[in-house]
N, C-alpha and C positions, 0 to 999 in steps of 0.2 A: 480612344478605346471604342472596339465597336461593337454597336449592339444589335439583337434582330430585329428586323422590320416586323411589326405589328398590325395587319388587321385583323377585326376582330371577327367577320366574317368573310367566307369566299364562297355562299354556298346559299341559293335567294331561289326559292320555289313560288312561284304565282298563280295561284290557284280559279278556275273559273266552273262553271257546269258540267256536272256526267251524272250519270243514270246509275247510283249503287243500290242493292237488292230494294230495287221497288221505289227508293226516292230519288228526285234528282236533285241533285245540287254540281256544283264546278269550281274546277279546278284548272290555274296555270300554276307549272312549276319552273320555279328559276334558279338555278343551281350556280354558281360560281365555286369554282375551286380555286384556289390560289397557293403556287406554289413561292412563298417572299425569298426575294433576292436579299442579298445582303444590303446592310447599311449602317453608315457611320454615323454618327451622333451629330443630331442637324440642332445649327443656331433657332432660336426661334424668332422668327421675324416674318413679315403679313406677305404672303403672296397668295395673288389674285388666282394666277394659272403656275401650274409646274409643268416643265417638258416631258414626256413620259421617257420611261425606261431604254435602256437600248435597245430590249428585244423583250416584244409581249407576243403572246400567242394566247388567243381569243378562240376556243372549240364550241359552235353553237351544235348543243344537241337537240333533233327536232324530230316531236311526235307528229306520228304521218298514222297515228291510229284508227280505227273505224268511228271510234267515239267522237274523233274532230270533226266529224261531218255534223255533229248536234252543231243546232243556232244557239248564237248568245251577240248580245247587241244588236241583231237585227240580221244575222250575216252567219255563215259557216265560223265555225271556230281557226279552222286552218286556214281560210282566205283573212280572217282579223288578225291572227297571229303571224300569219306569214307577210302582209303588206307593213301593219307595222315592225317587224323586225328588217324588211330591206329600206323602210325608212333610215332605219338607227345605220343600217350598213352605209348606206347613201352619206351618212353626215362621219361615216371612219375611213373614209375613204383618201390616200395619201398621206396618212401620219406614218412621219419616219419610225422603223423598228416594230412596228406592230405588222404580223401574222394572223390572218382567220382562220378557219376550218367549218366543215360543217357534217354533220352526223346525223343520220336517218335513222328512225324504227317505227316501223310498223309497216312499211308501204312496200314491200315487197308481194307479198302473201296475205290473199284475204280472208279474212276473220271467219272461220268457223267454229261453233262452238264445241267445246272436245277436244279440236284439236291447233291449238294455238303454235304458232311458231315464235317459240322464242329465243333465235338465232336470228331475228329478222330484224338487226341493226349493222350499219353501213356506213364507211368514210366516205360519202358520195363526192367531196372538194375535201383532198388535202391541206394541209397549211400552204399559203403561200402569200407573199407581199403583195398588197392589188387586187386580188380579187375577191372583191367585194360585188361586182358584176356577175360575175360566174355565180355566186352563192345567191344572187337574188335570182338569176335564170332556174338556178335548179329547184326553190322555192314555189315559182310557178307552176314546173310540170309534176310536182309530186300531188298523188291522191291518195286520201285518206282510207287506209282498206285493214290494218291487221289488228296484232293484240298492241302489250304496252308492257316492254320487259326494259326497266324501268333501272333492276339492279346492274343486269350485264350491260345495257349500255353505258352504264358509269364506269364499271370494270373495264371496259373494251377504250371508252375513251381517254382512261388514263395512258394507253400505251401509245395514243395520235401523237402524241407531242413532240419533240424534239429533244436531243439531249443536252441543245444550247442551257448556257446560264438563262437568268430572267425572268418574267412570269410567266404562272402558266394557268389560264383562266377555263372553265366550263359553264357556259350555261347553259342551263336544261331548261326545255320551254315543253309541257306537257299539260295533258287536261285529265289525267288520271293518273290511279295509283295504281302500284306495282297488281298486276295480272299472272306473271308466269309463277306464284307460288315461292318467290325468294324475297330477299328480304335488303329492302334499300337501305333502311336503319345500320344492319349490320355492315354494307359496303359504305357507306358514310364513313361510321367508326373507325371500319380498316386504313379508310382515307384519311382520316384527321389523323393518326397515329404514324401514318408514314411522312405526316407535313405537305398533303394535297390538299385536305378539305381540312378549313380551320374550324366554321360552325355555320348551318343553314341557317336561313331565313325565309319561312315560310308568311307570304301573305294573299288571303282568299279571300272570296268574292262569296257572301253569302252563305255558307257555311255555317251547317248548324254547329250549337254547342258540344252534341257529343260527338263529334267528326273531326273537333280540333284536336284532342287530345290523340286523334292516329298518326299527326305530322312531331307532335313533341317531340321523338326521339332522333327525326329530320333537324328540327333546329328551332327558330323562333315564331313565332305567328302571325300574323297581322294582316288586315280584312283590308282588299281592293274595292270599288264598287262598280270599276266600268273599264271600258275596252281605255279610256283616256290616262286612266289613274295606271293601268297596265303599263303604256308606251314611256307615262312618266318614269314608273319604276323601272324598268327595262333600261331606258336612257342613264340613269343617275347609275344602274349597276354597271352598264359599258363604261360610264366616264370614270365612274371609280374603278375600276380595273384597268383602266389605261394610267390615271393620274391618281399624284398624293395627293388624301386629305391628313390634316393635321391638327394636333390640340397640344396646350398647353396648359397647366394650373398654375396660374398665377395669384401667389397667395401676398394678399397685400401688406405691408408695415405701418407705422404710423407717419412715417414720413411719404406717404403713399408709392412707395416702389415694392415692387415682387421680390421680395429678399427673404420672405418668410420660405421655409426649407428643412430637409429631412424630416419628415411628418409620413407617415403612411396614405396610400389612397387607394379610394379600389370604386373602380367601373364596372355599373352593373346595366344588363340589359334590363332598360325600363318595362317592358312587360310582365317577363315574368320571374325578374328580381335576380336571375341568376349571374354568377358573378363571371364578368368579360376578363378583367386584368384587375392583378393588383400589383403595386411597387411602392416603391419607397421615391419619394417626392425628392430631388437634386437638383443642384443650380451647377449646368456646363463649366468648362472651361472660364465662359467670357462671361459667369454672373449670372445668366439666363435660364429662367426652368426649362429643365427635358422635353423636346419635342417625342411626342405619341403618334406614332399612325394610329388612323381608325377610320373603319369601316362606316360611310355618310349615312347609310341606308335608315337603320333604326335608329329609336331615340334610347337616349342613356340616363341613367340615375348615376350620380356621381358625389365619393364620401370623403372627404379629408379628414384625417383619424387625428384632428388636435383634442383638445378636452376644453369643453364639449366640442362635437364636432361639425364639421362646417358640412353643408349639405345641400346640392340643386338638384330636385329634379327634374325630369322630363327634356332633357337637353339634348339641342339637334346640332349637327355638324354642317357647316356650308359644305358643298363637296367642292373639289380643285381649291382649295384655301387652308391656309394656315389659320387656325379658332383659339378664341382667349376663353376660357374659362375662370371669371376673375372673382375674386371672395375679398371682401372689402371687411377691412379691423381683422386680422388676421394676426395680431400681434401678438404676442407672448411674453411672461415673467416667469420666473422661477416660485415655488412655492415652498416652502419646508415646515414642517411639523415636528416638535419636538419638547421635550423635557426639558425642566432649567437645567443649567451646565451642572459638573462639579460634583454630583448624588448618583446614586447606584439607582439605575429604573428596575424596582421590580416586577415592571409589564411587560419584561423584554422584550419582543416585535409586537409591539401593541398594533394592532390593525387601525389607522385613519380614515375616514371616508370622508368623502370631498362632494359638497352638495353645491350647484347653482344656486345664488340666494333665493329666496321663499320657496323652491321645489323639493319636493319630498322624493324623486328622485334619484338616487345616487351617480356621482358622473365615475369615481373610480374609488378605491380601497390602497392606501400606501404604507409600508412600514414606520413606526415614528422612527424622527429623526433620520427622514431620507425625503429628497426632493423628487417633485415632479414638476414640467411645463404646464400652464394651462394660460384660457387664452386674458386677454385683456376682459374683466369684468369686478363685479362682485361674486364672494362663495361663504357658503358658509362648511363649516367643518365641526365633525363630531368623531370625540375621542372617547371611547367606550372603556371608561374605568368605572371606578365605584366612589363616588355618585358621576353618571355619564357628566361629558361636559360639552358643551357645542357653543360654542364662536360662530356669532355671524356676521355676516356683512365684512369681512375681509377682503380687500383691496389689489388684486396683481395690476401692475403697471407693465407695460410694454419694456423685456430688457433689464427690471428691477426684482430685486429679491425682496421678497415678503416670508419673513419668520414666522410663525405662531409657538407660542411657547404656553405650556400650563406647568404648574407645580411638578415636583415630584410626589410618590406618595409616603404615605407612614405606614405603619400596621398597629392595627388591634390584635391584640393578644387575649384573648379569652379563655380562660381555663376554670375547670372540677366542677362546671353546671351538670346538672339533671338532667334527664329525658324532660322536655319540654317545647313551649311554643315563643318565639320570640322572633325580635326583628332587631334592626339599625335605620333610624331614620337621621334624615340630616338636616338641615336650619331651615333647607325649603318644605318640611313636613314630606321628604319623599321614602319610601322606602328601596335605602339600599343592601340589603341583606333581610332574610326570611327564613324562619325556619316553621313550618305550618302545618308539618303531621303529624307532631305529636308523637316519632318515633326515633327521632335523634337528638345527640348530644353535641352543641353548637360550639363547643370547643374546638380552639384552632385555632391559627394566625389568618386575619383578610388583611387586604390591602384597601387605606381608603385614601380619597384626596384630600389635602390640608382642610381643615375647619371644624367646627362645633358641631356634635352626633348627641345623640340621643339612642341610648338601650334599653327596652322594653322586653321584660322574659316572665314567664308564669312554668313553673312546673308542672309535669302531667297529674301529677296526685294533687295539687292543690285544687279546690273546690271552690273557690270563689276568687273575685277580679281583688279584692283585699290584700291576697298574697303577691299581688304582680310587683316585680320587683323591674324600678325606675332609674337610670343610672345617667348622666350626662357627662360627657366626655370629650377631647381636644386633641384630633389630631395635627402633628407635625410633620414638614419634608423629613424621611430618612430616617425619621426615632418609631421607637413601639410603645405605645401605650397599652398597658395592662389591667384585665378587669376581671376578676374573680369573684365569682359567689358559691358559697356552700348552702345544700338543699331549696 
């Protein structure tokens, strides 16, 4: 069966210094787009390197704006970004099925204020196999002179590509944000929707606090602090857009193999909590959990929905490798809650609720007399009848059914009392029934659980505790017992 390729992003903003109204701070942006090829359902097994694809295409789009001419590390913005980007080219040079390109804006036309051109983006190198040479030549002679129209050259680079199968990657390498008055946020979105851009990743250098929330809508965040940490991240997003990374959840048994299975899971970006993928946890063909693509760049939070449930966070991916994600005692019994056999329940779906033992808590709510999974521990459980009743310390074994079973109930029949005040307490002195306003009549049928009660009632016109009328009483499974008083 075949499923789609998964990353979870194709779309990395690096942020460094620029000059906005009056502060400066910076900005690189790294953009990946990724268009996933298809793909069939891989074994999951450790490899170091995968071969890349038949045919990637790699489009570096490069700000050639006036702003790149600011210093940062010591050096021009555009001679730091542009040396180290023909480093990264230098080390892709000759991998079979891989295509470059490169895209220019700003360096046509110089910036004057008023009157920006924002048409001044350009295929300066086509795609083509090899030149990786040519795209560091033309790096050299571009100078930093215009604005930063930031949306259209994403629009414009969407159509560089080819209409071959395979990947189809962007990265945008910028030190500002959108200038000609449109809106990146919204070409993003257009993009994720058509399956170009899956989610960005923004991470900056410096940046104040209220400056991050302008990339939110861009993708995810995360603070560089140097020209070095740049080249790193730069490198790890080429390599992941040439090659798989991969993960697996391997949910351990008690015989220690990954056989634990069908369970939910969901991947979340560890910053800012929002959810990457969720599915339903499967064991292949050959016994093996599901291989994941995913995106190496950020780190992930990651949930396995057993009860209670399993939980790592801050989890990072080797890139080029197949990654074990492993959750050790992962085992699971059966649980069921319910009534003796044989007697009518008069709580019909009585609501269960299922506690980890000593936590207050709740891990889930079950109907009685219906099963759930949970994992290998102790629980304790409380059945909300009249008097409550809670079991603790209750045992699932790996693979074993554990029953809990309480009585069925009986009923009290109460009939021809007064407007008065009265209660039902039970052998532990609790009160299970109350009646405390002094403006109703406590007749009626309740439902209690088997055992010795206690009736305490005073009518509203009596006048002193002399008149309280004292009654003890026996409930059975299934019978009703009757209790009347007149005045």
């Amino acid at each position: 069966m075949t499923k789609p390729r998964f990353i979870a992003s194709s779309f990395l903003p690096v942020l460094l210094n620029r000059e906005i109204c009056g502060s400066v701070w910076s900005l690189i942006l790294v953009c990946i787009c990724l268009i996933p090829a298809s793909l069939s359902s891989q074994i999951a097994t450790e490899q170091e390197n995968e071969e890349p694809l038949a045919s990637t295409e790699i489009l570096f789009v490069f700000d050639a704006s006036n702003s790149m001419n600011a210093f940062w590390d010591g050096n021009r913005k555009i001679e730091v970004a542009s040396r180290l980007l023909s480093e990264s080219l230098e080390e892709l040079y000759g991998i079979p099925g891989l295509e470059l390109g490169l895209r220019v804006y700003g360096h046509q036309t110089r910036f004057i204020e008023g009157k920006q051109d924002c048409d001044d983006t350009e295929l300066v190198i086509p795609f083509s196999h090899g030149n990786n040479l040519l795209i560091r030549k033309a790096l050299t002679r571009l100078q930093a002179r215009g604005t930063t129209p930031i949306a259209r050259s994403l629009q414009r680079a969407a159509d560089d590509f080819s209409d071959s199968e395979g990947r189809k990657v962007i990265i945008l390498i910028t030190d500002g944000i959108e200038a000609c008055d449109e809106d990146p946020c919204a070409v993003s979105k257009m993009l994720q929707q058509k399956g170009i851009i899956v989610k960005p990743f923004i991470i900056g250098i410096g940046i104040e606090d209220q400056y991050k929330e302008t990339f939110r809508c861009v993708g995810n965040f995360f603070d560089a602090g140097d020209a070095e940490t740049f080249k790193e991240i730069l490198n790890i997003v080429i390599d992941q857009a040439i090659n798989d990374t991969s993960f697996e959840v391997d949910l351990i048994n008690g015989q220690g193999m990954p056989h634990i299975t069908d369970v939910g899971v969901t991947l979340l970006d560890a910053h800012d909590k929002s959810i990457v993928r969720q599915w339903m946890h499967t064991l292949n063909v050959f016994g093996k959990p599901d291989t994941i693509q995913i995106d190496p760049v950020p780190s992930y939070d990651l949930v396995v929905h057993t009860i209670p449930p399993l939980r790592r966070n801050d989890v990072r991916f080797k890139a080029r490798a197949h990654n074990h994600v492993r959750f050790e005692n992962a085992g699971q019994g059966t649980f069921r809650a319910e009534f003796a056999r044989g007697l009518r329940n008069g709580y019909e779906s009585l609501p269960i609720t299922i506690f980890e033992s000593g936590s207050i808590l709740p891990l889930i709510a079950i109907p009685i007399n219906s099963e759930v999974l949970l994992r290998e521990g102790m629980y304790d459980v409380y059945f909300p009848t009249h008097p409550p009743v809670l079991i603790q310390s209750v045992s699932i074994d790996e693979n074993e059914l554990s029953p809990v079973s309480i009585p069925q109930p009986g009923y009290l029949q109460l009939s021809a009392f007064p407007i008065g005040y009265g209660e039902v307490i039970d052998a532990e002195h609790r009160v299970v029934y109350q009646w405390s306003s002094g403006k109703s009549n406590p007749s009626g049928q309740y439902l209690l659980q088997p055992g010795n009660y206690t009736f305490i009632y005073r009518s509203r016109s009596a006048q002193s505790s002399e008149y309280s009328f004292v009654k003890l009483f026996n409930i059975r499974s299934g019978t009703t017992t009757h209790l009347s008083i007149n005045g």
